[in-house]
N, CA, C and O atoms as a GROMACS GRO file, in nm:
protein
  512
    1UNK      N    1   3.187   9.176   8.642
    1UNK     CA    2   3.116   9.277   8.566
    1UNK      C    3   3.043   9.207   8.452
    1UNK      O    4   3.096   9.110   8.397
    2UNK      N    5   2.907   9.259   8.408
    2UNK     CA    6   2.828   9.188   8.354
    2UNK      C    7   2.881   9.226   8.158
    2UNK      O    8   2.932   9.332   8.123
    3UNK      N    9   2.862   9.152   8.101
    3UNK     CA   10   2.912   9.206   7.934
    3UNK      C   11   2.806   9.279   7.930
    3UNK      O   12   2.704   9.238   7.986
    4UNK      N   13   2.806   9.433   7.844
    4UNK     CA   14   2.694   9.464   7.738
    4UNK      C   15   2.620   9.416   7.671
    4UNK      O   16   2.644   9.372   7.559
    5UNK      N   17   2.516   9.414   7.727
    5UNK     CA   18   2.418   9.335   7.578
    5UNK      C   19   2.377   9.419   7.463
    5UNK      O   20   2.272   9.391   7.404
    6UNK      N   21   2.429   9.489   7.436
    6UNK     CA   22   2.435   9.524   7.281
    6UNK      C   23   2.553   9.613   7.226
    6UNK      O   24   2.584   9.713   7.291
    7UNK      N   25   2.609   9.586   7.125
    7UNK     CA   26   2.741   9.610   7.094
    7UNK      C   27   2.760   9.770   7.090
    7UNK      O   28   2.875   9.813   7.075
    8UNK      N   29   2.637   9.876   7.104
    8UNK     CA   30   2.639  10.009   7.156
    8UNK      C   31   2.646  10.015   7.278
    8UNK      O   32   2.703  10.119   7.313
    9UNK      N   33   2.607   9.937   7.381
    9UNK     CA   34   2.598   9.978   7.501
    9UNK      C   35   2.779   9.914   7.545
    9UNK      O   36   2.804   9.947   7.661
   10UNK      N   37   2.861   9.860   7.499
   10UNK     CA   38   2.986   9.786   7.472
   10UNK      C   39   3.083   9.937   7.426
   10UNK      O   40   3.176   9.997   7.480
   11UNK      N   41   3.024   9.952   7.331
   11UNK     CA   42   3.078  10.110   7.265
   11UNK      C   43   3.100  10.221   7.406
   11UNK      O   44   3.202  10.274   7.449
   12UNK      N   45   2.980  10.228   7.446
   12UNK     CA   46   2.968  10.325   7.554
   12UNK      C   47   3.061  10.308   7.674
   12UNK      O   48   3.126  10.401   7.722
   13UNK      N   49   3.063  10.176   7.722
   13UNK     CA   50   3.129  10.130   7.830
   13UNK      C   51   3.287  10.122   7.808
   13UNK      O   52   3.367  10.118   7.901
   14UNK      N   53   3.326  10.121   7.655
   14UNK     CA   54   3.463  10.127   7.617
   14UNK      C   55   3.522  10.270   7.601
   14UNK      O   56   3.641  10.294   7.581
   15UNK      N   57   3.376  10.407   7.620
   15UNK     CA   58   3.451  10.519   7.641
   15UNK      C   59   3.562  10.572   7.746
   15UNK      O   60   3.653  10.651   7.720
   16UNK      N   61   3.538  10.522   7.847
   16UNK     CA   62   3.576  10.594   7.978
   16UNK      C   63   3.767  10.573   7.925
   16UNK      O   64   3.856  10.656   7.945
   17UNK      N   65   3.779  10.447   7.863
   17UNK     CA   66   3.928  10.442   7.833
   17UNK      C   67   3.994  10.544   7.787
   17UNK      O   68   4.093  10.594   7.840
   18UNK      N   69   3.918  10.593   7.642
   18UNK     CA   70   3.978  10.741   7.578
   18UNK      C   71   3.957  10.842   7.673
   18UNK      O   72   4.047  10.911   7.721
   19UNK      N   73   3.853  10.849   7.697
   19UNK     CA   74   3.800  10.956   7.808
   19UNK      C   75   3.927  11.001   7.924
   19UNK      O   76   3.960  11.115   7.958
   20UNK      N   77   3.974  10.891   7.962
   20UNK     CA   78   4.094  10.893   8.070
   20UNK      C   79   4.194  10.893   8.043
   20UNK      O   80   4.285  10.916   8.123
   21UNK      N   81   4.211  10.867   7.920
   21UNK     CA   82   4.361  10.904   7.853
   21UNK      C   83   4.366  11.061   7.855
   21UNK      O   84   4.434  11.128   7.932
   22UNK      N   85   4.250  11.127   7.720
   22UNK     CA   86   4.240  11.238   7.694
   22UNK      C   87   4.294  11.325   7.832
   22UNK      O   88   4.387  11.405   7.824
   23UNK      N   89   4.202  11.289   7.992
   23UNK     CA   90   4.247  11.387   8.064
   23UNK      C   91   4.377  11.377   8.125
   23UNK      O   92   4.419  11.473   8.189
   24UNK      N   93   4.475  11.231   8.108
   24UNK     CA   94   4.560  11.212   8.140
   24UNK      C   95   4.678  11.293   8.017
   24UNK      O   96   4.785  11.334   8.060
   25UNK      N   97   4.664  11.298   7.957
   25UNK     CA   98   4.744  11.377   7.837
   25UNK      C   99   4.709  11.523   7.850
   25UNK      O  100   4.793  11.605   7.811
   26UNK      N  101   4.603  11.562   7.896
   26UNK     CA  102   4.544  11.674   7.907
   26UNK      C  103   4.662  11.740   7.996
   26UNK      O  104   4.704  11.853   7.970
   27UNK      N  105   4.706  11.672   8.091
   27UNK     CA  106   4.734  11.729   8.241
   27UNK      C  107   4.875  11.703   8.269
   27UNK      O  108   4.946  11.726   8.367
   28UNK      N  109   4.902  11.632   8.122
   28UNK     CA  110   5.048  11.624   8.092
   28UNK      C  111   5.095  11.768   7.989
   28UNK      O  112   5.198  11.836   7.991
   29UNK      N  113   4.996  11.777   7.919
   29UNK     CA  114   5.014  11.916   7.836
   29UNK      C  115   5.068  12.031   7.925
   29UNK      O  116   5.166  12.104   7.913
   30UNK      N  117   4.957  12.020   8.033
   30UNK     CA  118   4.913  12.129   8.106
   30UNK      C  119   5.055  12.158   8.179
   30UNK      O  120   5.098  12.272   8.197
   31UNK      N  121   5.119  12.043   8.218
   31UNK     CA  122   5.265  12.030   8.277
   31UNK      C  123   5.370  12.083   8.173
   31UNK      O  124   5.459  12.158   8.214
   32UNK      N  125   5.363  12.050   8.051
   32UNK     CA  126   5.448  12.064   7.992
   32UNK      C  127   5.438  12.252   7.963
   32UNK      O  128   5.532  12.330   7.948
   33UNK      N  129   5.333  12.273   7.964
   33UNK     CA  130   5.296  12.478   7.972
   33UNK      C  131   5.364  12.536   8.024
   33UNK      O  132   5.442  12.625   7.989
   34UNK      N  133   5.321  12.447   8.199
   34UNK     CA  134   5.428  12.549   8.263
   34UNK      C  135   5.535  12.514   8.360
   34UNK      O  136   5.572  12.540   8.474
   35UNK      N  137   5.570  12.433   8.243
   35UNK     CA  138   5.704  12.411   8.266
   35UNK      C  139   5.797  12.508   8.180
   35UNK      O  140   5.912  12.546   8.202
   36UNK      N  141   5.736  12.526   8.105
   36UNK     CA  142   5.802  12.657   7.960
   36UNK      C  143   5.836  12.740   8.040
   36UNK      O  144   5.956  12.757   8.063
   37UNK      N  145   5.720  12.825   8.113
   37UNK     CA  146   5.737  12.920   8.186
   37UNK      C  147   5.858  12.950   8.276
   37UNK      O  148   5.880  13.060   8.327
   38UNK      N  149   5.945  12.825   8.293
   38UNK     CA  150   6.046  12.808   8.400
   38UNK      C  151   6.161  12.826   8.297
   38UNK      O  152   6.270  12.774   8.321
   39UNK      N  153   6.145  12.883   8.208
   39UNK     CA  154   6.278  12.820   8.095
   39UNK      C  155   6.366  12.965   8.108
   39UNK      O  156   6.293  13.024   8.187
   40UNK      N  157   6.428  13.017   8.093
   40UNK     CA  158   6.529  13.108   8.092
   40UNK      C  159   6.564  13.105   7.921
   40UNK      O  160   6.628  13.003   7.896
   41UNK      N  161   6.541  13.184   7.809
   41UNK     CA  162   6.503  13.181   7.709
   41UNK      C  163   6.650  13.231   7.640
   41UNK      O  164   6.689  13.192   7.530
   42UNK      N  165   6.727  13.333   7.733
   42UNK     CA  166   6.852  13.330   7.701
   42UNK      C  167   6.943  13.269   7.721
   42UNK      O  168   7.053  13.319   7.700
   43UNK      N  169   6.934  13.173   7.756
   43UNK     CA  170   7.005  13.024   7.742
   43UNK      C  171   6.940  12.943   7.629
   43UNK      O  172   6.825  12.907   7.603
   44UNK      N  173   7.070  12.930   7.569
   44UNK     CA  174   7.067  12.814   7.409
   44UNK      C  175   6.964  12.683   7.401
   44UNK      O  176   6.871  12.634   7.337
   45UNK      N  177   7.079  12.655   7.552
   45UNK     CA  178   6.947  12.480   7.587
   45UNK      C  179   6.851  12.544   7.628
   45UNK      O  180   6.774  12.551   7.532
   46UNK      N  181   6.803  12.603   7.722
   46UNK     CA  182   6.670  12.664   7.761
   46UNK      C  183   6.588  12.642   7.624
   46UNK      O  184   6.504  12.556   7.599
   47UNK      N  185   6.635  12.744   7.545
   47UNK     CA  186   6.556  12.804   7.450
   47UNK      C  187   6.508  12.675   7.344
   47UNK      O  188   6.402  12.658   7.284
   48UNK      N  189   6.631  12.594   7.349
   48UNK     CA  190   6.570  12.438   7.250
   48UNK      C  191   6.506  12.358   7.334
   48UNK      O  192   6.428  12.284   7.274
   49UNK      N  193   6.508  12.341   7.466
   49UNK     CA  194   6.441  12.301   7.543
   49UNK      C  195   6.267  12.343   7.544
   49UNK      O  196   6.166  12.276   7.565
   50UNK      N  197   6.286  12.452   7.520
   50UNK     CA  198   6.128  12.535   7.556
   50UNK      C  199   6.044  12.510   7.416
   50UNK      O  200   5.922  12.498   7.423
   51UNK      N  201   6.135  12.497   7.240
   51UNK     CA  202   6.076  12.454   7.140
   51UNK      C  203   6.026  12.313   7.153
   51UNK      O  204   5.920  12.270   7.106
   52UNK      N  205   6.092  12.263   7.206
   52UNK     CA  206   6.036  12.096   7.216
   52UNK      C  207   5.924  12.092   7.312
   52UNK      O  208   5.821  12.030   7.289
   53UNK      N  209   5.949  12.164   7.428
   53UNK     CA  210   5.793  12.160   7.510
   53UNK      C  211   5.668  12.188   7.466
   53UNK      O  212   5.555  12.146   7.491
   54UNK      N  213   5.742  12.311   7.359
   54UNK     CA  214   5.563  12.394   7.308
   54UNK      C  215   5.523  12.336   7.224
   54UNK      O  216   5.401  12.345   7.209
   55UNK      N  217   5.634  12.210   7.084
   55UNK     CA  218   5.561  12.140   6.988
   55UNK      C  219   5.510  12.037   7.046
   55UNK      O  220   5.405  12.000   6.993
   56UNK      N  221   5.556  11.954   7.168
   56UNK     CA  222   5.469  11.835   7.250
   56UNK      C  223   5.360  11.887   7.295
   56UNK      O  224   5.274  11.798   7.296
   57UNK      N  225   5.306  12.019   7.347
   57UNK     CA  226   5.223  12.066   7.407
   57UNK      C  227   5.088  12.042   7.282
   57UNK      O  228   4.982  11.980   7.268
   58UNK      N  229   5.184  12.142   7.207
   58UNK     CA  230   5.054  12.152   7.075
   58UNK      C  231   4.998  11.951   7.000
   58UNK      O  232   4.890  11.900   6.973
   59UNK      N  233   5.110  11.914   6.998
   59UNK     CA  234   5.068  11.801   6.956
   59UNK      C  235   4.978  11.706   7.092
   59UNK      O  236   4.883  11.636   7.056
   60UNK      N  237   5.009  11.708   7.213
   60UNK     CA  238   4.912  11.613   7.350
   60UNK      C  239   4.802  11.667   7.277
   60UNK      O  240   4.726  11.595   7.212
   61UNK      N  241   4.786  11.834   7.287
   61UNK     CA  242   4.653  11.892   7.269
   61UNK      C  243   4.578  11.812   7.172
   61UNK      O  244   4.470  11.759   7.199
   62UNK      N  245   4.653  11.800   7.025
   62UNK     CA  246   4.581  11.741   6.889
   62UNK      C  247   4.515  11.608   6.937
   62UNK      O  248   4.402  11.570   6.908
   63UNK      N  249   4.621  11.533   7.029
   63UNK     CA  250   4.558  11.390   7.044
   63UNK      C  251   4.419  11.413   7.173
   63UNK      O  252   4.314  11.348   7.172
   64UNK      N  253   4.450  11.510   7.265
   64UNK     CA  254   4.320  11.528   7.366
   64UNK      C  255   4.221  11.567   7.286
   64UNK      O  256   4.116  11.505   7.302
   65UNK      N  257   4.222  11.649   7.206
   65UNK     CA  258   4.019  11.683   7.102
   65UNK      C  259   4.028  11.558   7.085
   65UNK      O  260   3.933  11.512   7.148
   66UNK      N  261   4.121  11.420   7.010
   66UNK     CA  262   4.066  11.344   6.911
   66UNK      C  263   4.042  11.217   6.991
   66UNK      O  264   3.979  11.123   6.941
   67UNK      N  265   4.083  11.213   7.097
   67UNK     CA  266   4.071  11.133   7.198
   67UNK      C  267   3.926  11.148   7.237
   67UNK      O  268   3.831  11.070   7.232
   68UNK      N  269   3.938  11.276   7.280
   68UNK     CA  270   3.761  11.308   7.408
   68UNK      C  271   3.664  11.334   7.225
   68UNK      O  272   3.549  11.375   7.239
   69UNK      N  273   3.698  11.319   7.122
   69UNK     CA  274   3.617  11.330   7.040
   69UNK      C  275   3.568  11.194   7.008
   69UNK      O  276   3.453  11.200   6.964
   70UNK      N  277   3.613  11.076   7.014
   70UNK     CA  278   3.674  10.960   7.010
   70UNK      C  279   3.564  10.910   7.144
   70UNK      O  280   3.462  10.856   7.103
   71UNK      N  281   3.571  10.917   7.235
   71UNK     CA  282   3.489  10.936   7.380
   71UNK      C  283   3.387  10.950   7.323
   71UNK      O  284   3.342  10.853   7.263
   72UNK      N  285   3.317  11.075   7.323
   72UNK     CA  286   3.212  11.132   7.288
   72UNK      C  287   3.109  11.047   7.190
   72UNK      O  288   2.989  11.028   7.205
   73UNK      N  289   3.208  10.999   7.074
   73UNK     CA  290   3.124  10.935   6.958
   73UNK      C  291   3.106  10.796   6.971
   73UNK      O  292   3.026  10.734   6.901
   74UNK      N  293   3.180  10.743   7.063
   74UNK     CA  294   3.146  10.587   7.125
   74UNK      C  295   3.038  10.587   7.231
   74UNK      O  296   2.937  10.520   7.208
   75UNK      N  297   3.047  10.653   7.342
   75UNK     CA  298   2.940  10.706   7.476
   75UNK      C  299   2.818  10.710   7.363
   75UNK      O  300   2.754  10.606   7.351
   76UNK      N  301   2.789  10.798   7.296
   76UNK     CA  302   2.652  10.871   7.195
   76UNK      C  303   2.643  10.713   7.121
   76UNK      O  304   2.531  10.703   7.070
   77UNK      N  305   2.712  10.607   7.103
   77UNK     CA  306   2.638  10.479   7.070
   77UNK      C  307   2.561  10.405   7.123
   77UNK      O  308   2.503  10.324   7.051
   78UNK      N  309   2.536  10.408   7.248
   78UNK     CA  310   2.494  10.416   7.374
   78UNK      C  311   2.354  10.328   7.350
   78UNK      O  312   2.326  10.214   7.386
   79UNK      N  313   2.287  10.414   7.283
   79UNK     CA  314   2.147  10.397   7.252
   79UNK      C  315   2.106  10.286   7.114
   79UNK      O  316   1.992  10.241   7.099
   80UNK      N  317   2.219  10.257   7.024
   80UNK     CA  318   2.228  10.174   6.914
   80UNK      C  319   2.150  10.055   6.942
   80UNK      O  320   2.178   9.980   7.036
   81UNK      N  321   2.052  10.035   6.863
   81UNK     CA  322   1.961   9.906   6.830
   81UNK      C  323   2.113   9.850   6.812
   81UNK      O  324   2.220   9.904   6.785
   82UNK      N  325   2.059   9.671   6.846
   82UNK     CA  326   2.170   9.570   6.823
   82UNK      C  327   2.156   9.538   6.674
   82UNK      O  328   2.041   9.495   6.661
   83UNK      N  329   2.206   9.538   6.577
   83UNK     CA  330   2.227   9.494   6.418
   83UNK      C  331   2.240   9.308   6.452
   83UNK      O  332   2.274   9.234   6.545
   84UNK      N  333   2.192   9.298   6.323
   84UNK     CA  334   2.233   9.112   6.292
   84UNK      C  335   2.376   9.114   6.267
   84UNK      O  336   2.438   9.200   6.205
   85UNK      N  337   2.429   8.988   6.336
   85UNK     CA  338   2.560   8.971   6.340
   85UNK      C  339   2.581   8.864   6.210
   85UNK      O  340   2.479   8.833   6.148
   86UNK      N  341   2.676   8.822   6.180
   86UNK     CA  342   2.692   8.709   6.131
   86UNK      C  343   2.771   8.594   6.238
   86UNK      O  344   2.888   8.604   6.273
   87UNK      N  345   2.685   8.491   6.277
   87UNK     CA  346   2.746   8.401   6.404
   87UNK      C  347   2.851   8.324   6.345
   87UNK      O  348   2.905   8.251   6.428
   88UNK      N  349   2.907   8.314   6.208
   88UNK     CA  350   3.004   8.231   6.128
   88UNK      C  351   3.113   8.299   6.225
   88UNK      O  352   3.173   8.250   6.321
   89UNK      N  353   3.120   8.482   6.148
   89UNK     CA  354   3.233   8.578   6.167
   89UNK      C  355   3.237   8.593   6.301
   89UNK      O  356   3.351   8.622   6.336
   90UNK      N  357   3.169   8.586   6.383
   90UNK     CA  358   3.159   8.603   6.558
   90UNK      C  359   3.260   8.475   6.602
   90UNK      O  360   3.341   8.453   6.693
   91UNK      N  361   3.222   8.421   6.515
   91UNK     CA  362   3.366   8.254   6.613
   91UNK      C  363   3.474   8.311   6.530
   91UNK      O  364   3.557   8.369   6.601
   92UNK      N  365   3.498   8.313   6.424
   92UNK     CA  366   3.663   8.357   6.376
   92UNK      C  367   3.707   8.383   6.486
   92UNK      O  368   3.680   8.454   6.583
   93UNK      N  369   3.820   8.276   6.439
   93UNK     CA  370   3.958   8.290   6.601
   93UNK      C  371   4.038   8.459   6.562
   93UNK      O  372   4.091   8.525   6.652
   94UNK      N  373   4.033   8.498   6.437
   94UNK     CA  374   4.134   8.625   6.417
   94UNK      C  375   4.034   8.746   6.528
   94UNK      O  376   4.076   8.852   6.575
   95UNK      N  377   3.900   8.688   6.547
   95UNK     CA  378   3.858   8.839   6.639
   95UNK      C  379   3.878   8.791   6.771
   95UNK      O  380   3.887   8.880   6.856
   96UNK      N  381   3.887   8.673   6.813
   96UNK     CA  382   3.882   8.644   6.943
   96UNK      C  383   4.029   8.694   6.943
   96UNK      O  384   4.061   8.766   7.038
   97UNK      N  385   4.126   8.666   6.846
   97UNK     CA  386   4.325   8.728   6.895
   97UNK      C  387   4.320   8.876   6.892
   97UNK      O  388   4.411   8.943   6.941
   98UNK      N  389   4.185   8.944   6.818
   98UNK     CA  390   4.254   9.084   6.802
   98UNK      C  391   4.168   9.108   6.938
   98UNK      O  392   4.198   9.217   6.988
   99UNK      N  393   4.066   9.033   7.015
   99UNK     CA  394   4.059   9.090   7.146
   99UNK      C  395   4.088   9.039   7.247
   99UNK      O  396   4.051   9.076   7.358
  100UNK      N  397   4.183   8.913   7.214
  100UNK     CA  398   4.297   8.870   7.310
  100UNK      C  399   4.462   9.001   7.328
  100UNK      O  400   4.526   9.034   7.428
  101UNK      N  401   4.475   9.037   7.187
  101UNK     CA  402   4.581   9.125   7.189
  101UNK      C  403   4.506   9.266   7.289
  101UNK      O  404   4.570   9.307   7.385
  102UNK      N  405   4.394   9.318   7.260
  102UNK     CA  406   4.354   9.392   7.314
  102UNK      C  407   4.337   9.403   7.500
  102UNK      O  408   4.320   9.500   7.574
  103UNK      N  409   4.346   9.305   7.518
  103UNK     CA  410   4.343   9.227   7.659
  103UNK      C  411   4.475   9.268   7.711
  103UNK      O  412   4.491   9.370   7.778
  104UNK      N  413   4.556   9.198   7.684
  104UNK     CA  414   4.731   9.230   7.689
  104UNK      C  415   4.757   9.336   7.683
  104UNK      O  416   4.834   9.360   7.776
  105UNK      N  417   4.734   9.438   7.616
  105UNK     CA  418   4.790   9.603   7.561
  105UNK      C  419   4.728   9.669   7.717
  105UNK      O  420   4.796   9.730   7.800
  106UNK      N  421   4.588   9.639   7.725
  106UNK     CA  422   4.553   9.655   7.861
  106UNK      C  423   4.622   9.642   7.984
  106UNK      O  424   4.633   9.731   8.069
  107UNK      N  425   4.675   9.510   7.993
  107UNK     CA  426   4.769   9.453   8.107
  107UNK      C  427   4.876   9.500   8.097
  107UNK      O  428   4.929   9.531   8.203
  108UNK      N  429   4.950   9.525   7.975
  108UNK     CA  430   5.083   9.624   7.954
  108UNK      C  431   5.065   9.778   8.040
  108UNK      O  432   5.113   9.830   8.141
  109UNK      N  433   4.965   9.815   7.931
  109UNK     CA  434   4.959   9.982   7.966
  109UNK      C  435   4.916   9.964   8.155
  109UNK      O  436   4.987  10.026   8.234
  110UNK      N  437   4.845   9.913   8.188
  110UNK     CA  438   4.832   9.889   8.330
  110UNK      C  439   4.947   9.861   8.421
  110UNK      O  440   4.944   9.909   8.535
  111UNK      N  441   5.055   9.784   8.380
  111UNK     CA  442   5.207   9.755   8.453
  111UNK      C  443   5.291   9.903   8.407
  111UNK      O  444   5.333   9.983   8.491
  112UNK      N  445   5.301   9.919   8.289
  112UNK     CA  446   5.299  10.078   8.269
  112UNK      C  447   5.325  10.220   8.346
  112UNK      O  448   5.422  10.291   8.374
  113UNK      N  449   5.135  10.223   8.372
  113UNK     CA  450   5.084  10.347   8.445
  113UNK      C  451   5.150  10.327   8.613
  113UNK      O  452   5.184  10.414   8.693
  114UNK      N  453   5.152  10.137   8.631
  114UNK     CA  454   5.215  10.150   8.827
  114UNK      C  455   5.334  10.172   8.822
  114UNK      O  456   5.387  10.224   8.920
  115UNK      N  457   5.425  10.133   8.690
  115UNK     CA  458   5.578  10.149   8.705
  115UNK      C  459   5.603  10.328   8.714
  115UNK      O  460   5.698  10.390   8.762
  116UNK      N  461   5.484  10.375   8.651
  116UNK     CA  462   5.548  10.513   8.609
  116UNK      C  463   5.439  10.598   8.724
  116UNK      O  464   5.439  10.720   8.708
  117UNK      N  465   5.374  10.558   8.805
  117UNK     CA  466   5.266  10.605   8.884
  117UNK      C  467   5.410  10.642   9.063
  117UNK      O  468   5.426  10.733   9.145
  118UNK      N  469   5.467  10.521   9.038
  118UNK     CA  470   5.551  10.506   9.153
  118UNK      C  471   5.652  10.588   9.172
  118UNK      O  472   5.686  10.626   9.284
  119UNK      N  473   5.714  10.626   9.054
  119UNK     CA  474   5.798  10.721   9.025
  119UNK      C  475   5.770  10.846   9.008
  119UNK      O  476   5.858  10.933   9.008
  120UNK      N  477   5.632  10.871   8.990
  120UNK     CA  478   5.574  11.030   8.974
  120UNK      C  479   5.545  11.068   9.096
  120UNK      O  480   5.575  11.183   9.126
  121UNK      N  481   5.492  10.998   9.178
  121UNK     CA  482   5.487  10.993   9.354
  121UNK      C  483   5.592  11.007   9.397
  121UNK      O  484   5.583  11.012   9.520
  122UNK      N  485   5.714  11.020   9.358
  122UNK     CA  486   5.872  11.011   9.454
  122UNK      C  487   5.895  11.152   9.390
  122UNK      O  488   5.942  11.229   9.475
  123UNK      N  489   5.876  11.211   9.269
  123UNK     CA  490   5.900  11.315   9.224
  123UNK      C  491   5.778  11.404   9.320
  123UNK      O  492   5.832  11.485   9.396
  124UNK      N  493   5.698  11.402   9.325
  124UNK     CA  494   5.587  11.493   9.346
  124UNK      C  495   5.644  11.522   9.501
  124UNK      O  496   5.625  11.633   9.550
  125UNK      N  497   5.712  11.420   9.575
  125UNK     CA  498   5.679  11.426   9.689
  125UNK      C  499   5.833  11.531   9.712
  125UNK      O  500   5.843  11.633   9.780
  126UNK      N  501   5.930  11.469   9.636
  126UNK     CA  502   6.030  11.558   9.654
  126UNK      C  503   6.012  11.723   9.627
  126UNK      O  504   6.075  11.819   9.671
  127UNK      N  505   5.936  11.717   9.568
  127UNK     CA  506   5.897  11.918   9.487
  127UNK      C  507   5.808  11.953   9.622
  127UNK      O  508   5.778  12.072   9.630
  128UNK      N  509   5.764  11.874   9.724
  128UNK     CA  510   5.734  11.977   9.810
  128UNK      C  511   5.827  12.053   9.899
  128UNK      O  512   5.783  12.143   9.970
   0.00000   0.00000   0.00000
């Protein structure tokens, strides 16, 4: 894959990440809804059970606007004239580690999503 040639069109291409979180949290919310619905409310645990679903619910939600808002305002950089850089600050080894660390968090969250992708497939398949 070719790099961005300009650090907006870089912006843009780094949306799809939030973008796919947002709907991945989205659809975890959406699980956690109605799953409430299953709760039996006169039961004690039920009922503390069902408070903890609806404050995770409300809070995924807070992070999905700020996420796909987050999306939105990187994508809309899109079009950004390239600015003068400073080529000193462009070699600093501290940005090449904070996008070496960024690299890794990638490769993490990626071993992650298959460890927990494999296991949501054994669940899904059992609920039919």
């Amino acid at each position: 894959m070719d790099a961005p040639d300009t650090c907006g069109k870089g912006l843009a291409a780094h949306a799809t990440l939030p973008s796919k979180l947002a709907e991945l949290l989205g659809a975890l919310a959406d699980n956690l809804s109605l799953h409430q619905e299953t709760l039996d409310r006169s039961d004690p645990a039920a009922r503390a059970e069902h408070d903890v679903y609806v404050d995770l619910e409300r809070q995924y939600r807070d992070v999905v606007r700020q996420l796909t808002s987050i999306a939105d305002h990187m994508d809309a950089a899109r079009n950004l004239p390239m600015g003068k850089h400073d080529a000193d600050r462009l070699a600093d080894p501290m940005l090449f580690a904070a996008f070496a660390r960024f690299v890794t968090l990638e490769e993490e969250l990626l071993q992650l999503l298959d460890r927990d992708l494999e296991r949501d497939r054994v669940m899904l398949a059992a609920s039919r």
